[in-house]
Z-matrix of the N, CA and C atoms (Angstrom, degrees):
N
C 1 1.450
C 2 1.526 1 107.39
N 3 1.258 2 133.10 1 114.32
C 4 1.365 3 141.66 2 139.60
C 5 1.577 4 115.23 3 7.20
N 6 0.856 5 134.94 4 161.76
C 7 1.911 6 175.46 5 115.27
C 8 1.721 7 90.19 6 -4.23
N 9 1.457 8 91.20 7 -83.72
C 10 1.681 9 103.49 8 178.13
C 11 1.495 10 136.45 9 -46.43
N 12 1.631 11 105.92 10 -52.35
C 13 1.509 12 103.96 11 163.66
C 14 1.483 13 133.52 12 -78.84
N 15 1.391 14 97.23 13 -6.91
C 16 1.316 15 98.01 14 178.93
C 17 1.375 16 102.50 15 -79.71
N 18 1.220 17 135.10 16 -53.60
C 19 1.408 18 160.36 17 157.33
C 20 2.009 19 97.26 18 -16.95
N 21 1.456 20 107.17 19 -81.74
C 22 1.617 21 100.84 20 163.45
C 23 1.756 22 125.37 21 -43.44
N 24 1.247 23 107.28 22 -23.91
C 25 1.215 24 107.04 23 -146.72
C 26 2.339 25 91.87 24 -86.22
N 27 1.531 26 94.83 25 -45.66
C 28 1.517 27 114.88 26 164.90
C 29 1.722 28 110.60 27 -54.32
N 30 1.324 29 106.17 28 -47.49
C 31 1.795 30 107.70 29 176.99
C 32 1.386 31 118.05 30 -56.77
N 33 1.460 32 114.39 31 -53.37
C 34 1.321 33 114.01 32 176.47
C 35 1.532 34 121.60 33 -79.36
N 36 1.472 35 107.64 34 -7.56
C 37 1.614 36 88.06 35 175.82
C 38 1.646 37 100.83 36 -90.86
N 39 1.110 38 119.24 37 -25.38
C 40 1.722 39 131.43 38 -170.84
C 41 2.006 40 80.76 39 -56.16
N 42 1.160 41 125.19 40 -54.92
C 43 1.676 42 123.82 41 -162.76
C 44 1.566 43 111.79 42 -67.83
N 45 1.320 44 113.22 43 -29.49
C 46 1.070 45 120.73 44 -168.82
C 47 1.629 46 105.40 45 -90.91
N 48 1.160 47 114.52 46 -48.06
C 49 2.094 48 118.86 47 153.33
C 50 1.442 49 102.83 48 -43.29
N 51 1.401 50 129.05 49 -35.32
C 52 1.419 51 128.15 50 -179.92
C 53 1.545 52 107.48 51 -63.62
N 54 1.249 53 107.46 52 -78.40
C 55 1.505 54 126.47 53 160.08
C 56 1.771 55 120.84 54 -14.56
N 57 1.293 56 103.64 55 -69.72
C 58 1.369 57 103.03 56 163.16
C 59 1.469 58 151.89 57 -55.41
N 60 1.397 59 85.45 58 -25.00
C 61 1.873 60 114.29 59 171.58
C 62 1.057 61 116.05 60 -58.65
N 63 1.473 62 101.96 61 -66.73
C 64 1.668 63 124.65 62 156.40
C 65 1.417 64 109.19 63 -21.94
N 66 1.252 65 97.26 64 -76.98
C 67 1.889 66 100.53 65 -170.95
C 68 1.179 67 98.34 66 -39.19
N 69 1.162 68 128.74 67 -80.07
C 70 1.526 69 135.84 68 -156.47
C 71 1.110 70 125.26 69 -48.77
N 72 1.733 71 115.81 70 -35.70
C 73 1.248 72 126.23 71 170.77
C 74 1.447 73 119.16 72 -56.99
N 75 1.078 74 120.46 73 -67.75
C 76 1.545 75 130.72 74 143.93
C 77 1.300 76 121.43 75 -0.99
N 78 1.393 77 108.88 76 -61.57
C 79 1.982 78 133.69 77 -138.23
C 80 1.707 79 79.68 78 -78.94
N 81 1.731 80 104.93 79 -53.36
C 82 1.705 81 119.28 80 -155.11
C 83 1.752 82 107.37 81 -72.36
N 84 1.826 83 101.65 82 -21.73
C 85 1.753 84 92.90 83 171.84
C 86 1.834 85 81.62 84 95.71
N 87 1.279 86 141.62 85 20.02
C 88 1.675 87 128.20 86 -169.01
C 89 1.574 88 101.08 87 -109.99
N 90 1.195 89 96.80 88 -1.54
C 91 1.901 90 106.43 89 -166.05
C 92 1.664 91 106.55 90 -152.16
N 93 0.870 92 144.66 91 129.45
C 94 1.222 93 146.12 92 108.24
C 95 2.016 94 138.79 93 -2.80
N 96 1.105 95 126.66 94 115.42
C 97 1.870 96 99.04 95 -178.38
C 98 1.199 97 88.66 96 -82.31
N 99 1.326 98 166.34 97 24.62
C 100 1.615 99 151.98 98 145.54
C 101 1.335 100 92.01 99 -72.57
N 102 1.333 101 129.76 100 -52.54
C 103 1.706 102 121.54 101 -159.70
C 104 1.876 103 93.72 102 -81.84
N 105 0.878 104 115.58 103 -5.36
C 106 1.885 105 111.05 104 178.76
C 107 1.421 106 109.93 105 -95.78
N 108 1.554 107 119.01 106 -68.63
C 109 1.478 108 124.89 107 -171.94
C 110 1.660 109 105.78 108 -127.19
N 111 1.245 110 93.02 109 137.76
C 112 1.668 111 116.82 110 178.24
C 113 1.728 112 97.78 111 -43.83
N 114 1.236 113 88.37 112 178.41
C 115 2.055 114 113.33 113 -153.32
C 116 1.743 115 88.70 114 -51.76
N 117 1.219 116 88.59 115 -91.58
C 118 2.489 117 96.60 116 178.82
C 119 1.244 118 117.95 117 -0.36
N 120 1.738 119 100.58 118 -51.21
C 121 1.354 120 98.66 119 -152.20
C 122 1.511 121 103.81 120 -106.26
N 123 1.310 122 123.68 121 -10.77
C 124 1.370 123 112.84 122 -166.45
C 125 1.868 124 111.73 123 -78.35
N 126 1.020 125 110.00 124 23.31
C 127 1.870 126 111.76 125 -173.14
C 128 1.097 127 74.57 126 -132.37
N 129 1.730 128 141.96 127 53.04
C 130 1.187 129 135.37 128 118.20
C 131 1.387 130 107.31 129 -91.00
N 132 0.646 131 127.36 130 -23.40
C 133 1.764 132 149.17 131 177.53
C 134 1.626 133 125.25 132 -66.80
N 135 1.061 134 98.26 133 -58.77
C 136 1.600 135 126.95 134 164.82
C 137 1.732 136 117.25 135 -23.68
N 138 1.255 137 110.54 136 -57.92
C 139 1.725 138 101.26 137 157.09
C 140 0.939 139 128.04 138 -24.14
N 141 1.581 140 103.42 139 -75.10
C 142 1.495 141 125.32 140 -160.20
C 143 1.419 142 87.05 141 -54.25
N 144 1.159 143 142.01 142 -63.65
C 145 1.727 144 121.00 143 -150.67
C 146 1.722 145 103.18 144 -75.20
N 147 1.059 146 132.32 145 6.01
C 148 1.696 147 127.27 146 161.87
C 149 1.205 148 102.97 147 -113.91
N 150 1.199 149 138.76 148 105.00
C 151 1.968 150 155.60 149 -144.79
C 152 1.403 151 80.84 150 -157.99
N 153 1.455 152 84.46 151 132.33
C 154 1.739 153 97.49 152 145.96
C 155 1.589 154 106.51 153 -95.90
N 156 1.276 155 105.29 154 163.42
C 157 1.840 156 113.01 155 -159.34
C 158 1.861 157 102.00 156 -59.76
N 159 1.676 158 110.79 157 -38.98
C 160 1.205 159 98.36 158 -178.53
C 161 1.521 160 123.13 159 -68.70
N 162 1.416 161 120.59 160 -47.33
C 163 1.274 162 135.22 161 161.30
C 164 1.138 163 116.96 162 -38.22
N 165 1.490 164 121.01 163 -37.03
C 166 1.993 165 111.22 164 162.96
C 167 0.816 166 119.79 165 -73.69
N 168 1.771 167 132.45 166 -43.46
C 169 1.146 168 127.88 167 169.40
C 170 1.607 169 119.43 168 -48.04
N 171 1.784 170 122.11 169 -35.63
C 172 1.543 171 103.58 170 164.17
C 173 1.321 172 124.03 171 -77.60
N 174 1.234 173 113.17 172 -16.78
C 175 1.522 174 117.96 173 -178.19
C 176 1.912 175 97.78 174 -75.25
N 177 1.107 176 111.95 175 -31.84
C 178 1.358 177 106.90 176 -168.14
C 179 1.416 178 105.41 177 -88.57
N 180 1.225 179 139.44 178 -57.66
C 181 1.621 180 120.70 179 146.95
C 182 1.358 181 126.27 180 -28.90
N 183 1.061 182 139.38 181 -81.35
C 184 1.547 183 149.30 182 174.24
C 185 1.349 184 103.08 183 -24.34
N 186 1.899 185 112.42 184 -28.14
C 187 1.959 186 84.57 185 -165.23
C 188 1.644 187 81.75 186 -95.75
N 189 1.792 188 128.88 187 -20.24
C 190 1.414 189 118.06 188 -137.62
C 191 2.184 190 78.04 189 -89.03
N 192 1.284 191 127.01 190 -31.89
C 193 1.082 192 110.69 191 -178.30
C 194 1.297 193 119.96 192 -87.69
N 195 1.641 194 127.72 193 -1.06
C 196 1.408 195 136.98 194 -179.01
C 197 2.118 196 81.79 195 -91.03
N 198 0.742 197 113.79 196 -44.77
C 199 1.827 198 105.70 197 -176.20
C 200 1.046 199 97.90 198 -71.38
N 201 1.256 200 162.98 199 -61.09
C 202 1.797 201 157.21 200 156.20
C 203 1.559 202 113.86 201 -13.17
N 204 1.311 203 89.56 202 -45.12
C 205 1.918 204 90.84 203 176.29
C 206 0.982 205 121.13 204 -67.80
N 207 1.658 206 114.91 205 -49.02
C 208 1.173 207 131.70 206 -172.80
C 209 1.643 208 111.00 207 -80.89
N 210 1.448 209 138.10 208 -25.60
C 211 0.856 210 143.19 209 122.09
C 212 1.635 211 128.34 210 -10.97
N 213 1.234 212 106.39 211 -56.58
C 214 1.885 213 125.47 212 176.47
C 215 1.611 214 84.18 213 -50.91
N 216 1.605 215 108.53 214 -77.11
C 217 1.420 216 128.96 215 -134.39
C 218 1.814 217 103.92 216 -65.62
N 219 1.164 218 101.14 217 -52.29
C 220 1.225 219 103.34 218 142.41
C 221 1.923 220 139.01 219 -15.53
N 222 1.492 221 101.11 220 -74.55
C 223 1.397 222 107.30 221 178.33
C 224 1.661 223 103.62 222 -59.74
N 225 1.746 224 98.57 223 -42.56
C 226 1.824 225 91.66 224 -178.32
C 227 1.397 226 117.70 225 -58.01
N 228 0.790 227 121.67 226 -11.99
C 229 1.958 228 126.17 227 -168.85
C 230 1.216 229 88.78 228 -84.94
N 231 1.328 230 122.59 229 -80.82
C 232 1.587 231 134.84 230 -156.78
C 233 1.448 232 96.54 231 -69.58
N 234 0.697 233 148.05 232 12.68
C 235 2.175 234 136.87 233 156.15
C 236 1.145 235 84.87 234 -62.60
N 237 1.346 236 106.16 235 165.82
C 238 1.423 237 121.27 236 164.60
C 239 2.123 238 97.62 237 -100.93
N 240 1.758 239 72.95 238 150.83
C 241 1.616 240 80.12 239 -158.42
C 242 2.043 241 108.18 240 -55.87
N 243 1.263 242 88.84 241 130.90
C 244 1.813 243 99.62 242 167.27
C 245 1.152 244 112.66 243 -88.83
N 246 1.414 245 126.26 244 1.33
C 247 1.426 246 116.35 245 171.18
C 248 1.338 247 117.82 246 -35.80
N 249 1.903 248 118.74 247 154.48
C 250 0.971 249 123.13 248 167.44
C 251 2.398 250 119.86 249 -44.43
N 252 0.869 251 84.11 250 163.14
C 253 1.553 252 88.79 251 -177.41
C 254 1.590 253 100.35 252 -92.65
N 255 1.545 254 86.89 253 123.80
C 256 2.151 255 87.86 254 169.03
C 257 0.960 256 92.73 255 -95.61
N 258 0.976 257 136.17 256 101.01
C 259 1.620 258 152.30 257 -177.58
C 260 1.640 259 129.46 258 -177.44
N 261 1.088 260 127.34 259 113.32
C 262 1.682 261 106.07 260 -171.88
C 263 1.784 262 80.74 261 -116.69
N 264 1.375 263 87.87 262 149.93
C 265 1.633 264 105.04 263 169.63
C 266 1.341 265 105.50 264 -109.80
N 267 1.278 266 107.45 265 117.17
C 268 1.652 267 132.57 266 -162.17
C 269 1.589 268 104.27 267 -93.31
N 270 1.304 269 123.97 268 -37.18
C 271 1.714 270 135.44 269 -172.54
C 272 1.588 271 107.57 270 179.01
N 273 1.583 272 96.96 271 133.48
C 274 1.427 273 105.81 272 166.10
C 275 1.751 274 101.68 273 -135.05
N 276 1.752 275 79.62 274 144.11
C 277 1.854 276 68.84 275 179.03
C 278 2.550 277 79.04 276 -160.36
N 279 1.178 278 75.83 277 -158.89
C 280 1.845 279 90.48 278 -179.73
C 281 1.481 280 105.74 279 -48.12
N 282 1.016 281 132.92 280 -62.95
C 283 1.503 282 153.47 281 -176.34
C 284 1.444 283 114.07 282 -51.35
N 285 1.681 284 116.71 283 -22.50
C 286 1.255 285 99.76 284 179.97
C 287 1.843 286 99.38 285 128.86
N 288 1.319 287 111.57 286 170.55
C 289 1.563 288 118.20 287 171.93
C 290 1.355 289 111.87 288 -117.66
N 291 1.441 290 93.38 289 140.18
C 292 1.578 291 127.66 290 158.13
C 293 1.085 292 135.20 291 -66.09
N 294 1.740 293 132.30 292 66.73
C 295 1.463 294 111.22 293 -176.37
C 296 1.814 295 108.72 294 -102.77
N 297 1.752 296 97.61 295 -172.60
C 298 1.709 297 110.47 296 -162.38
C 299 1.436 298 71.89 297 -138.75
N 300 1.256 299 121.35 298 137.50
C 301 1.433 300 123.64 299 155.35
C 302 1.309 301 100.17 300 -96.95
N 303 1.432 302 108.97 301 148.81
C 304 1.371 303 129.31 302 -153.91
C 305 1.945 304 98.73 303 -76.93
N 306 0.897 305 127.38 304 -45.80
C 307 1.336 306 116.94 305 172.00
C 308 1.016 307 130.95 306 -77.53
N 309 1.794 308 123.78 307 -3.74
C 310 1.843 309 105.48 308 126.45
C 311 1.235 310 131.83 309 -84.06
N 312 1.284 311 115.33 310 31.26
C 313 1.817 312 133.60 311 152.29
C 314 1.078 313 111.76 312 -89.43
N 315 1.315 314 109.60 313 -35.71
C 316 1.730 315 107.18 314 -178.91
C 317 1.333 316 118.81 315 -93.13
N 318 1.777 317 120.43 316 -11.43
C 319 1.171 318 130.17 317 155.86
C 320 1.260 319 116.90 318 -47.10
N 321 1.627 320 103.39 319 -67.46
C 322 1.650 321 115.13 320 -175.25
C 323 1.598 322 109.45 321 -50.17
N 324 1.407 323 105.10 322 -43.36
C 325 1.706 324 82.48 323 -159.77
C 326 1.792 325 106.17 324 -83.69
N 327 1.491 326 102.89 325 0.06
C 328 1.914 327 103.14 326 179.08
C 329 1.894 328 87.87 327 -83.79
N 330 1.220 329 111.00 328 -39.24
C 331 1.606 330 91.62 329 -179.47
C 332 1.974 331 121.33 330 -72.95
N 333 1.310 332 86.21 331 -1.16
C 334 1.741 333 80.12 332 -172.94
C 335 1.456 334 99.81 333 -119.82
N 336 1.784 335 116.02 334 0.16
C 337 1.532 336 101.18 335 156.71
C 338 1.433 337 110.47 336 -95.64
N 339 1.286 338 124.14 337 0.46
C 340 1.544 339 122.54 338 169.89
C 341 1.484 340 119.58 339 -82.14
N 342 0.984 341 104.37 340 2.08
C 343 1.991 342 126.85 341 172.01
C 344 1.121 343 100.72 342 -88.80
N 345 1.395 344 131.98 343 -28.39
C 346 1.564 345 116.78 344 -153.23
C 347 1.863 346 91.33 345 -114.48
N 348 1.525 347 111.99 346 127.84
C 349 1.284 348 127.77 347 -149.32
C 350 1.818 349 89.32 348 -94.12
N 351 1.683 350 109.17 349 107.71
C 352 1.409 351 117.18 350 175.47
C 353 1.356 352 91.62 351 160.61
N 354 1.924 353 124.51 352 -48.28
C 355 1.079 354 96.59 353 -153.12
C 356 1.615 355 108.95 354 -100.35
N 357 1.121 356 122.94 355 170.25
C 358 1.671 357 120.47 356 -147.96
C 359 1.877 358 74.02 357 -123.76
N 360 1.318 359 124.33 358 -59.48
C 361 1.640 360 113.63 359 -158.96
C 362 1.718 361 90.64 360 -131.84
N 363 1.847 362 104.44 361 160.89
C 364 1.021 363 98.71 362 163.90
C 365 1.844 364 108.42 363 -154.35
N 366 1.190 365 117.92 364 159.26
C 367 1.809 366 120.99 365 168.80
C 368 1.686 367 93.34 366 -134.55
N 369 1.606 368 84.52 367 151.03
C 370 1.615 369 89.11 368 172.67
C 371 1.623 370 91.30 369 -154.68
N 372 1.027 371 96.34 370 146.72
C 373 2.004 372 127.62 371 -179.57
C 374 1.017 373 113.05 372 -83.69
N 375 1.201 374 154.47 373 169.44
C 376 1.232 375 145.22 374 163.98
C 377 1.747 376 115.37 375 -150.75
N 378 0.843 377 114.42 376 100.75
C 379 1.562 378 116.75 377 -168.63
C 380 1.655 379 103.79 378 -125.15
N 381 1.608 380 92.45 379 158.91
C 382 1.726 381 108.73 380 -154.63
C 383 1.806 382 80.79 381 -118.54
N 384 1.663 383 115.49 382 120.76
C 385 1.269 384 114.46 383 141.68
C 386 1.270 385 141.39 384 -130.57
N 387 1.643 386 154.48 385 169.50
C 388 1.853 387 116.21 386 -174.24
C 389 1.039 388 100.02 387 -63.54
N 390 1.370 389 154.16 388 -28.87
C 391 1.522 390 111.13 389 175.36
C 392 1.444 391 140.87 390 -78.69
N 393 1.673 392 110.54 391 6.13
C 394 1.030 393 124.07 392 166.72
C 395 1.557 394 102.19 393 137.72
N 396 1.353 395 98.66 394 -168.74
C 397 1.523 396 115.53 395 -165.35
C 398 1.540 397 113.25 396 -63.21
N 399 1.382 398 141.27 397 138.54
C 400 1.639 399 122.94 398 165.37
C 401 1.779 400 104.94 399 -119.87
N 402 1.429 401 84.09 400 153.56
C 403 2.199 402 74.97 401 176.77
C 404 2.044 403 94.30 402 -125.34
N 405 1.003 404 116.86 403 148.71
C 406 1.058 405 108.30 404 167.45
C 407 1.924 406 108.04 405 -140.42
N 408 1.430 407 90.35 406 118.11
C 409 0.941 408 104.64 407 -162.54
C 410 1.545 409 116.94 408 -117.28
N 411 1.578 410 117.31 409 128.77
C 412 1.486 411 109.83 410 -160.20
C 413 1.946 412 88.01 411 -109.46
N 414 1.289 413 123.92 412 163.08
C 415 1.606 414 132.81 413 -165.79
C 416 1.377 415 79.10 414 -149.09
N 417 1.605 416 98.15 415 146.80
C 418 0.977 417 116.07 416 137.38
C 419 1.925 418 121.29 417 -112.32
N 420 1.361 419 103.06 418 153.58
C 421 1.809 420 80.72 419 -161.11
C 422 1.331 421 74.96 420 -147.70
N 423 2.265 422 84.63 421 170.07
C 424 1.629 423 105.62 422 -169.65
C 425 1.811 424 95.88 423 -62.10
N 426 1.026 425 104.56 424 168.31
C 427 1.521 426 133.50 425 170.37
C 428 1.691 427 110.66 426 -65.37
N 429 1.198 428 112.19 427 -42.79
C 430 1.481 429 141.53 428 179.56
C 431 1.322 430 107.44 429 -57.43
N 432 1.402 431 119.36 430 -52.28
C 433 1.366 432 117.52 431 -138.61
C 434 2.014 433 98.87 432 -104.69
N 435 1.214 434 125.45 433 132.24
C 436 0.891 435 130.96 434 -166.95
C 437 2.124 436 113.54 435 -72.07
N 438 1.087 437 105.25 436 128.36
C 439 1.645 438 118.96 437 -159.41
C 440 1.454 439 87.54 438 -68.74
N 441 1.208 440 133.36 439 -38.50
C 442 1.724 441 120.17 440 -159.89
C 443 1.538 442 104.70 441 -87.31
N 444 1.365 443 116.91 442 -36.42
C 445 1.908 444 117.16 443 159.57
C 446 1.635 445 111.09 444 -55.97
N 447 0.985 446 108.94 445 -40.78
C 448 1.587 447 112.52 446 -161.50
C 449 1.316 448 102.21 447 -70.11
N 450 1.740 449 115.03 448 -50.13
C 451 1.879 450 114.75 449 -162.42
C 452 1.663 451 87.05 450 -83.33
N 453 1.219 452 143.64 451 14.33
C 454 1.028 453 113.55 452 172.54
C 455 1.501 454 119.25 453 -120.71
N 456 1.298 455 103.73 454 -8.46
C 457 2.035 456 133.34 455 153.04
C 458 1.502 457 84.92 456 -52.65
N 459 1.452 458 114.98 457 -82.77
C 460 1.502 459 115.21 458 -152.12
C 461 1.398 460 108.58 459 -59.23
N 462 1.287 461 123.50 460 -34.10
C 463 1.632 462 113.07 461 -166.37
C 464 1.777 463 82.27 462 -82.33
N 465 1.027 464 123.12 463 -59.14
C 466 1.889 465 98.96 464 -175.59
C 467 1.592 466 117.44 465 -41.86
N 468 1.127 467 131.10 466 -35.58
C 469 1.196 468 156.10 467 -175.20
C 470 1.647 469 97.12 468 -67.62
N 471 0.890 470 130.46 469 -107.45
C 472 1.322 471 132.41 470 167.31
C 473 1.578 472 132.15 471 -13.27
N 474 1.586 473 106.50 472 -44.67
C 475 1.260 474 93.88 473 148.56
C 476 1.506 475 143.63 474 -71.40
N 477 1.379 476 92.57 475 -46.91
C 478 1.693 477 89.48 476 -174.77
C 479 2.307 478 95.37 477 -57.80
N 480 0.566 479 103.67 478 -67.77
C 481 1.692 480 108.74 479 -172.72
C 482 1.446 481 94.37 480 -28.76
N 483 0.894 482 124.70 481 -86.46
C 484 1.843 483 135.94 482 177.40
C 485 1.479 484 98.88 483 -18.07
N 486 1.457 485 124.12 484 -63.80
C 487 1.435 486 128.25 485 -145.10
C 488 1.819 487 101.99 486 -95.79
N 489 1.296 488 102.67 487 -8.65
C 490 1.750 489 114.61 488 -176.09
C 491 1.824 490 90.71 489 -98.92
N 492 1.488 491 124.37 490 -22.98
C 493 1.569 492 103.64 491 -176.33
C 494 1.657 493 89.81 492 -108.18
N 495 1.017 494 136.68 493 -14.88
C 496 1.576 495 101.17 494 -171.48
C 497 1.737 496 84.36 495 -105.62
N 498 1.278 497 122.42 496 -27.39
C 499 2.219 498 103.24 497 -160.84
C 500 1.189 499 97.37 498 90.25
N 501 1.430 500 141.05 499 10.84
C 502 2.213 501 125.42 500 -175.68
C 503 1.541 502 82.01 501 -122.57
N 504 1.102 503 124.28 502 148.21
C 505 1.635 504 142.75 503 108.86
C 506 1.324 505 128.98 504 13.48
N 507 1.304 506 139.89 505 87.24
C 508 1.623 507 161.58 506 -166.43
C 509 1.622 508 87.61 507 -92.86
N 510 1.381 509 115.94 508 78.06
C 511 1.655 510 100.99 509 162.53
C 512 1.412 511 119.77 510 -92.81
N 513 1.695 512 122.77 511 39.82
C 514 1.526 513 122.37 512 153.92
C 515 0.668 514 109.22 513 168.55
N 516 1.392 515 128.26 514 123.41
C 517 1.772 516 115.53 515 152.57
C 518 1.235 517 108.75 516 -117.89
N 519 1.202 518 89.60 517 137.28
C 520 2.230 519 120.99 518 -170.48
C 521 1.071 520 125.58 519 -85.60
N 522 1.218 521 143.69 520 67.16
C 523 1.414 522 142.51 521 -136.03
C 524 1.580 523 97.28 522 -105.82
N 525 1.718 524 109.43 523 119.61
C 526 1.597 525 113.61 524 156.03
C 527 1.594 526 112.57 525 -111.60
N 528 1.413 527 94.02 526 127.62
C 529 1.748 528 100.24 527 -171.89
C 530 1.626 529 95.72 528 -103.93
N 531 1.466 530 88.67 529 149.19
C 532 1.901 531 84.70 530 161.10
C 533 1.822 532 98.22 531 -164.58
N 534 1.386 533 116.84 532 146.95
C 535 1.460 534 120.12 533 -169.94
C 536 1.466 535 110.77 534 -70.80
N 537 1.352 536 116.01 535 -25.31
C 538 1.686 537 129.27 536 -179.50
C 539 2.047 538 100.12 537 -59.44
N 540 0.847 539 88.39 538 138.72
C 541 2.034 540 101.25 539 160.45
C 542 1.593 541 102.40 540 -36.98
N 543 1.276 542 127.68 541 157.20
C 544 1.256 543 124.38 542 167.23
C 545 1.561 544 99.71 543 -82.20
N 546 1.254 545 117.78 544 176.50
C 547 1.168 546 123.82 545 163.08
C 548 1.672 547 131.35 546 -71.46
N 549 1.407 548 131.28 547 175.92
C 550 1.500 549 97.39 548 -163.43
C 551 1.443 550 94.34 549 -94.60
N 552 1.520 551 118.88 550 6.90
C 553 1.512 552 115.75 551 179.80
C 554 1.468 553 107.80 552 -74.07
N 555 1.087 554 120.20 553 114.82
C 556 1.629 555 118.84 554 164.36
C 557 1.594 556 111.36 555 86.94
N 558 1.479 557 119.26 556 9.23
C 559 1.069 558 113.60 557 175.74
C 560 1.632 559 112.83 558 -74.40
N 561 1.947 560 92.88 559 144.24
C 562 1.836 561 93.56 560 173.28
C 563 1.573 562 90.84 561 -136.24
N 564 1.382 563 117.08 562 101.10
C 565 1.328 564 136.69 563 159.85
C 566 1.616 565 123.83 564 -34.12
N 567 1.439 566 118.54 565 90.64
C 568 1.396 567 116.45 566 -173.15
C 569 1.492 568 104.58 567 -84.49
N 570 1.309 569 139.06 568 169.88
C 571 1.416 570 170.69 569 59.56
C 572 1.201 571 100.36 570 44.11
N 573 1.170 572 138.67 571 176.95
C 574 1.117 573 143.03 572 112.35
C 575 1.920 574 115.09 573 -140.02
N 576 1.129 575 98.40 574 141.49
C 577 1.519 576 122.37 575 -162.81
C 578 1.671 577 96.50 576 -81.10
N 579 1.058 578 133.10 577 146.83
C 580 0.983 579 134.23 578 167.92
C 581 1.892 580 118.44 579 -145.68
C-alpha cells in the first residue's frame, strides 16, 4: 500500500473512532449532543438518546465491535512496516556489511534471461532461505522453442551469474514458462541480444 492510502486509510479510521465515540456517548446517557456538536448539528444526535433498550443494545455492540475493527486496522497501518527486507546481506565481518538489494538481483537475472535466445519476457523473485538463495522466475517464451532446453539454459544461467555477483549459494531456480505475455503484474521486459 502506498504513502497515500495508507495515510487515507489512518484518516478515515481516526473519523470513524470519532464517529463512534460520539454515538456511544450519547447512546450510554455520559454526554449530551449540545456538549459534543454545536447548535445545527446536534439533532443529529438526538435519536440515539430516545432507544428502546433493544435498539441500544445493537447500536451499542455494532459501534463497540465496528471500533475493535477499526482499532485492529488502525494498529496495522501504524506498525512500522514488517515487510520483507529488500536487502540481502552478502558478508558481515569487523569492517562492516555487505548488502545486494534485491532488485539488482532481479535486474541481473531479467538481463541474463534476455541473452538466452527463446525467451521473449521475464520476472524473477528473489527470496532468502538457510539453505541459500532461491529465484523464481516466470518467462514468457517463443512458442518454437522447447520449455525443457530453455528452463535448463536459464536455471544454469542464473545460477552461475547470481552466485558470481553476490559469493552465497543459489539453491534453486524455479522456472514457470508460458507462451502468453506475462501479466502486467511484475513484469521486467528483457532485450534480447542476438
Amino acid at each position: 500500500m502506498n504513502t497515500l492510502n495508507r495515510i487515507l486509510v489512518i484518516f478515515g479510521a481516526l473519523i470513524l473512532l470519532l464517529i463512534i465515540g460520539t454515538i456511544v456517548l450519547v447512546s450510554t446517557h455520559m454526554s449530551t449532543p449540545q456538549q459534543l456538536l454545536p447548535s445545527p448539528w446536534d439533532q443529529t444526535l438526538t435519536p440515539f438518546t430516545q432507544m428502546e433498550s433493544s435498539t441500544w443494545w445493537a447500536i451499542i455492540a455494532s459501534g463497540i465491535s465496528t471500533a475493535l475493527a477499526t482499532l485492529l486496522l488502525l494498529l496495522m497501518e501504524l506498525r512500522p512496516w514488517s515487510r520483507t527486507d529488500s536487502r540481502l546481506l552478502v558478508k558481515k565481518d569487523e569492517l562492516g556489511e555487505v548488502t545486494a538489494a534485491l532488485t539488482s538481483i532481479q535486474d541481473l537475472a531479467s538481463r541474463e534471461t534476455g541473452h538466452i535466445e527463446g525467451v521473449m519476457e521475464s520476472s524473477t523473485r528473489v527470496r532468502e532461505s538457510p539453505d541459500g538463495i532461491h529465484l523464481d522466475c516466470r518467462l514468457s517464451v517463443d512458442p518454437a522453442t522447447s520449455i525443457a532446453d530453455l528452463g535448463h539454459q536459464v536455471q544454469e544461467r542464473l545460477k552461475s551469474s547470481v552466485e558470481h555477483y553476490l559469493g552465497k549459494a543459489v539453491a534453486g531456480v524455479h522456472i514457470t514458462a508460458q507462451v502468453a505475455p506475462l501479466g502486467k503484474k511484475h513484469i521486467r521486459k528483457t532485450s534480447r541480444v542476438r
